[in-house]
N, C-alpha and C positions, 0 to 999 in steps of 0.2 A: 077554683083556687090554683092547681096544678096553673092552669093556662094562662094564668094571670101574669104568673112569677117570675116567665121568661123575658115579657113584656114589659115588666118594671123593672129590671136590671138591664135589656137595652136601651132602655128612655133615661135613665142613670147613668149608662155610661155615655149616651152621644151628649148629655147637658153637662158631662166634666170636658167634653171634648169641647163643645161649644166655649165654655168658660176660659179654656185654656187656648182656646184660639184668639177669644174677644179681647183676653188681657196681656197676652206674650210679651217679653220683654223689647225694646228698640236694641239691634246688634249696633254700634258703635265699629267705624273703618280706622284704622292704627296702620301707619304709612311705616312701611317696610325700609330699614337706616341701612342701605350694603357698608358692608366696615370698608375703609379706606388702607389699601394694601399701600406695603411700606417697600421702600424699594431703595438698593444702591447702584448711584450713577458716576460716572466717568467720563467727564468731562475732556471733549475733544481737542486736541490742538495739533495743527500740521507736523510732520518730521519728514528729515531724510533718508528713507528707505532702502536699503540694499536686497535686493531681489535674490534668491536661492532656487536652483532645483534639487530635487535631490532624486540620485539615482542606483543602481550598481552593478558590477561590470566583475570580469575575472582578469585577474593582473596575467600578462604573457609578454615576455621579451618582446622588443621591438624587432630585433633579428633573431632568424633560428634557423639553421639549414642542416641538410646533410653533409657529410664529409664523406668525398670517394678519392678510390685511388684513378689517378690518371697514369699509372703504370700496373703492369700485371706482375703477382710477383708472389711467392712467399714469406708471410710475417715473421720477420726475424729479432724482434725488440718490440717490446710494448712500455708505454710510459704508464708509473704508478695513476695516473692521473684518467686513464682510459679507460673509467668504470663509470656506471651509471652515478651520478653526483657528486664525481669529480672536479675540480676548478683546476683551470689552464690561462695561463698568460698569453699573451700576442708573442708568437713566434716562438710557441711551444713545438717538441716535436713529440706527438702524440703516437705513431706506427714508423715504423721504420722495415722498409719491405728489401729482400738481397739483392745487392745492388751489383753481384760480379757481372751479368750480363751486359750492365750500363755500364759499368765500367770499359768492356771489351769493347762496347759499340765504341766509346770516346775515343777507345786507344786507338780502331780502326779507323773514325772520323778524322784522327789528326798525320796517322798514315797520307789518304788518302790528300791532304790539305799539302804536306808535305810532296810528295809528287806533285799535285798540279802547280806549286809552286817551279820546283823544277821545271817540269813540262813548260811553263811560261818564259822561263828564263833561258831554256836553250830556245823555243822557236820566236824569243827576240834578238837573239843573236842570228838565226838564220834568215829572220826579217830585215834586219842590221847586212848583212853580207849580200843577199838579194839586193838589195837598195844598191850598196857599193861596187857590185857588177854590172848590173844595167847599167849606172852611170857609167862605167869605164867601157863596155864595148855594144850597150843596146842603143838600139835610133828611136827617136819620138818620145811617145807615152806609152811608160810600162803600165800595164794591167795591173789591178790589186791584186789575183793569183798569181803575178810572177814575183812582186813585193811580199808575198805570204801577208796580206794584211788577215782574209779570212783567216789564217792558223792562229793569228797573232789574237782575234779576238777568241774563236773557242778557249783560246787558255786560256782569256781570262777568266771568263763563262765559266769554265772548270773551278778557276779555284775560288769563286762566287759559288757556286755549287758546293766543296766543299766544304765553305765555310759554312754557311748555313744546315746543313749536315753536323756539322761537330756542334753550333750550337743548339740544333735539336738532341743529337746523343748527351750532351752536358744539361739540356734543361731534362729530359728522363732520367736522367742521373740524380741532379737534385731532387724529383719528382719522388724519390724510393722512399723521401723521410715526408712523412705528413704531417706540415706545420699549421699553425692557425694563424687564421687573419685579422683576431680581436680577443681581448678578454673575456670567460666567458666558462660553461660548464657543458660536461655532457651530459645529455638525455637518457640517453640509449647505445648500446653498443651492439653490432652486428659481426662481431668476427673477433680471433683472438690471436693469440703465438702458434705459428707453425700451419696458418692457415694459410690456403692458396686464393689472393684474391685478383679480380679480374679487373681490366681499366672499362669498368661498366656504370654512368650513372643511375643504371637504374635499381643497380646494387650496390647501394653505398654502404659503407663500414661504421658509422656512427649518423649522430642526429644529436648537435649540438647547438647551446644556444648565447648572446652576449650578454653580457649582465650591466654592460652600461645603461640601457636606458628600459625602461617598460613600457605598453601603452596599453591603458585599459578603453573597450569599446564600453558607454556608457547608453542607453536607450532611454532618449526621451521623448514623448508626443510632440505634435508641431506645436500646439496652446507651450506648452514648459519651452518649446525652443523660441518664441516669441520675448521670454524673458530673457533670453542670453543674448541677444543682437542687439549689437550696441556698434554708435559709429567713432570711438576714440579707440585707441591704438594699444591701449593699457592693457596689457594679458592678464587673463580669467583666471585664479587661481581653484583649483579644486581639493576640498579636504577629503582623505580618505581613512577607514576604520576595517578591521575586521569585522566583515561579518559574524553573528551571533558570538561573537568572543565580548565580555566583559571589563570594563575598563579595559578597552583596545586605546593604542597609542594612536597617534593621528600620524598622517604623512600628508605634506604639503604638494598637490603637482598642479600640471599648468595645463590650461586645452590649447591643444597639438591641433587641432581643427575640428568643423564641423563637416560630417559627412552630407554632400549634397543630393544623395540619393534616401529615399525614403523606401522600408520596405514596403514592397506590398501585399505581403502576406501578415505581417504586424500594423502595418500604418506608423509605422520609427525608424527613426533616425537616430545617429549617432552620431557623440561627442565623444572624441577621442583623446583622451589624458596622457599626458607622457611627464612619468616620473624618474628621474636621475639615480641611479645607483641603488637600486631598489631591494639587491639582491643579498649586497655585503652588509653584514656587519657594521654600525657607526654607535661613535657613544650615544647620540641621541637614542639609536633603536637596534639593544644588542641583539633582539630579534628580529632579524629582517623578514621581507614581506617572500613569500616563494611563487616558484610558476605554479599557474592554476589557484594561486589564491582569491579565496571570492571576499570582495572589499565595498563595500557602503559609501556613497560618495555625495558631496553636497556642493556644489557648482554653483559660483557667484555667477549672477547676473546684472541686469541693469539695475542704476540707482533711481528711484523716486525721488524728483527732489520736492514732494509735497505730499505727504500720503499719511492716510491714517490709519492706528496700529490699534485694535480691537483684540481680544478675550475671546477664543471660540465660541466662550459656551453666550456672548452678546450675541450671538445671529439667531435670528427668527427664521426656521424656514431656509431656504437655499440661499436666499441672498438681500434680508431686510434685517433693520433693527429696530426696536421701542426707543424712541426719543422722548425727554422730558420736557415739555414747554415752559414759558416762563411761568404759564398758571398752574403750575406741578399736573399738568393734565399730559397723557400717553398719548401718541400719535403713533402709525406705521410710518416705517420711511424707507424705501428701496433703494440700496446701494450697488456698488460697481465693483467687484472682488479681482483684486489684481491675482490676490497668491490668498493660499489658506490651508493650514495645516489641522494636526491634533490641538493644537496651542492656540495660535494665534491668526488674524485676518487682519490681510491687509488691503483697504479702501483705499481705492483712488479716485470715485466720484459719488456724491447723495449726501455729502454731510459738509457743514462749516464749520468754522472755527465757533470755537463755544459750547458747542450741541454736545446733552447732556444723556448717555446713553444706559439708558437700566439692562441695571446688569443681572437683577436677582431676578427669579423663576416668577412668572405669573400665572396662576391659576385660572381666572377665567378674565382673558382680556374681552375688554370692548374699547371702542376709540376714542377718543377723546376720557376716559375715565379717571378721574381724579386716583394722585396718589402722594402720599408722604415722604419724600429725599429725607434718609437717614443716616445717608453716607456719601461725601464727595472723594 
C-alpha cells in the first residue's frame, strides 16, 4: 500500500497535465497602434538676410606716443593738465623747460648774422673798387682773385651760415615749451618741476594719447570673415557694448579694414573698427567708452538676398531638419548653414519655399512616420 500511493499521485498529476495540455486556450495576436505624435511646424518662405559676426576686441586710441624733450634743460613750469588723466588741446603747452641758455644762443646767432652781414658789405665794396682799378690801369683779363670774387662769395656763405644758425638757436628756443600735436590725454608721466631732463628719445617725459579716433582689433576665423567680403563700396558698420556690463549703451563704428595677415599661432585675422570721438563726453553717451575698455562687437556682413531663417532648437544634428510632407509624414532633410547662433539658423540651401519644418521634440523618430500638424 505504502508503494502504491506514490504511483497514484504521479499518474494523477501527469493526466491533469495531459488534460491541460489537450484543452489550452487559442492565444489571439492584437496589433500594436504606435500613437501618432503631434507636432509644430513652420512653414518656410525665402527672406533677405543680413549676415553678422560677432566678436570683441579692447578699445585703444588710434594714436598714442611719447613726448620727449628735444632740448636739455631744467623743468621750470608744469601745466595742471600734465598728470596721469589729464585732457590737453592741440597746441597745449604741457613742460616748459629754462630757456636763458636758448635764449643767449639766439642773442649770439643774431650777433654773428649781423657781422657776416657787414663782412659782406664791405668786401662788396672792395670787390666794387677792384673791378674799378683794373679797369683803369690793368691789361687783358683780370683773375677772379684780383676781382675778390672768392671773398665776395665766402661772405655770402657766411651769412647763409649764419642764418641757419639763428634759425636752429630760435627753433631750440621754441623747443624749451612742449606743445602737442593733437587733442588728446596723458598716460603716464615720467618727470616733474625742477627736474633735469635730457634731449633723449629714449627717455621721454610722458606717454600720451588722441582721443579723436579709436580702433578696436576684432578676431575672426577665415569661415566668419567669408561673411564680411562683399564687392559694393557701402561701409560695414559695427555695433559695440560693454563687455559684461548690463544694459550697456551701444556705439556705432565703421571697419577701418581688414587685416591681410592671418595669425599663425591663432589661425585669426583681424577687423579693425575705428570709432570717432570715443573718449569725450556726448549727450548720447555721458559715459564714454575709456582706453583698454574691453567691448562686444557685432559686424555686419553680407546680405542674402534668399535665405532661410530657422529656430535653433529646428536643427537635427549638426546640420538637418524634420520636414513635413504633404502626407503629414516626417522625412530627414540636410541643409546648408550659412550662420547659426544660440537663437537662430540661417539656410542658404536643402529647403523650398513651402516646406513645413517641425519644430517640437521627437521622441523616437523613424522616417517617413506619420504625425499630427497642430500648429502652423
Amino acid at each position: 500500500m505504502k508503494v502504491l500511493l506514490p504511483i497514484l499521485i504521479l499518474l494523477a498529476a501527469g493526466g491533469a497535465t495531459a488534460l491541460l495540455v489537450v484543452f489550452k486556450p487559442e492565444a489571439t495576436e492584437v496589433a500594436v497602434e504606435r500613437p501618432i505624435a503631434s507636432v509644430k511646424v513652420l512653414t518656410m518662405q525665402p527672406e533677405s538676410v543680413q549676415l553678422t559676426v560677432r566678436s570683441q576686441g579692447t578699445v585703444l586710441p588710434r594714436t598714442e606716443s611719447d613726448l620727449s624733450a628735444e632740448v636739455s634743460g631744467r623743468i621750470i613750469e608744469v601745466a595742471d593738465a600734465f598728470r596721469a588723466g589729464g585732457s590737453f588741446r592741440k597746441g597745449d603747452v604741457l613742460l616748459k623747460i629754462d630757456p636763458a641758455d636758448y635764449e643767449a644762443a639766439v642773442a649770439a646767432s643774431r650777433a654773428d648774422l649781423a657781422n657776416a652781414e657787414l663782412a659782406l658789405a664791405q668786401e662788396a665794396a672792395l670787390a666794387e673798387q677792384a673791378a674799378a682799378d683794373w679797369a683803369a690801369l690793368g691789361q687783358g683779363e683780370a683773375s677772379d682773385l684780383t676781382l675778390r670774387k672768392p671773398q665776395l662769395a665766402q661772405a655770402k656763405a657766411a651769412i647763409e651760415s649764419a642764418r641757419a644758425n639763428l634759425k636752429r638757436a630760435e627753433r631750440d628756443l621754441a623747443r624749451t615749451e612742449l606743445t602737442t600735436l593733437f587733442d588728446g590725454r596723458v598716460l603716464r608721466t615720467a618727470a616733474d618741476l625742477g627736474q633735469y631732463v635730457s634731449a633723449a628719445p629714449a627717455t621721454p617725459v610722458a606717454r600720451i594719447f588722441a582721443t579723436d579716433r579709436a580702433e578696436i582689433r576684432l578676431p575672426v576665423t577665415a569661415r566668419e570673415a567669408e561673411r564680411l567680403d562683399t564687392n559694393d563700396r557701402d561701409p560695414r558698420s559695427i555695433t559695440l557694448e560693454k563687455a559684461n556690463t548690463p544694459n550697456s549703451p551701444t556705439w556705432t563704428a565703421r571697419v577701418a579694414r581688414i587685416e591681410a595677415t592671418i595669425d599663425p599661432d591663432t589661425r585669426l585675422l583681424y577687423v579693425v573698427a575705428a570709432l570717432d570721438t570715443p573718449f569725450e563726453p556726448t549727450p548720447e553717451h555721458p559715459e564714454p567708452l575709456r582706453r583698454g575698455q574691453f567691448v562686444t562687437a557685432e559686424i555686419e556682413g553680407r546680405v542674402l538676398s534668399e535665405a532661410y531663417v530657422l529656430p535653433r532648437y529646428a536643427l537635427r544634428g549638426s546640420n538637418s531638419v524634420y520636414v513635413v510632407s504633404e502626407a503629414n509624414t516626417l522625412e530627414t532633410r540636410a541643409v546648408v548653414i550659412a550662420q547659426s547662433d544660440a537663437e537662430q539658423v540661417i539656410v542658404t540651401n536643402g529647403l523650398t519655399p513651402g516646406d513645413r519644418i517641425a519644430l517640437s521634440p521627437i521622441a523616437y523618430y523613424v522616417e517617413n512616420m506619420p504625425v499630427e500638424v497642430i500648429e502652423e
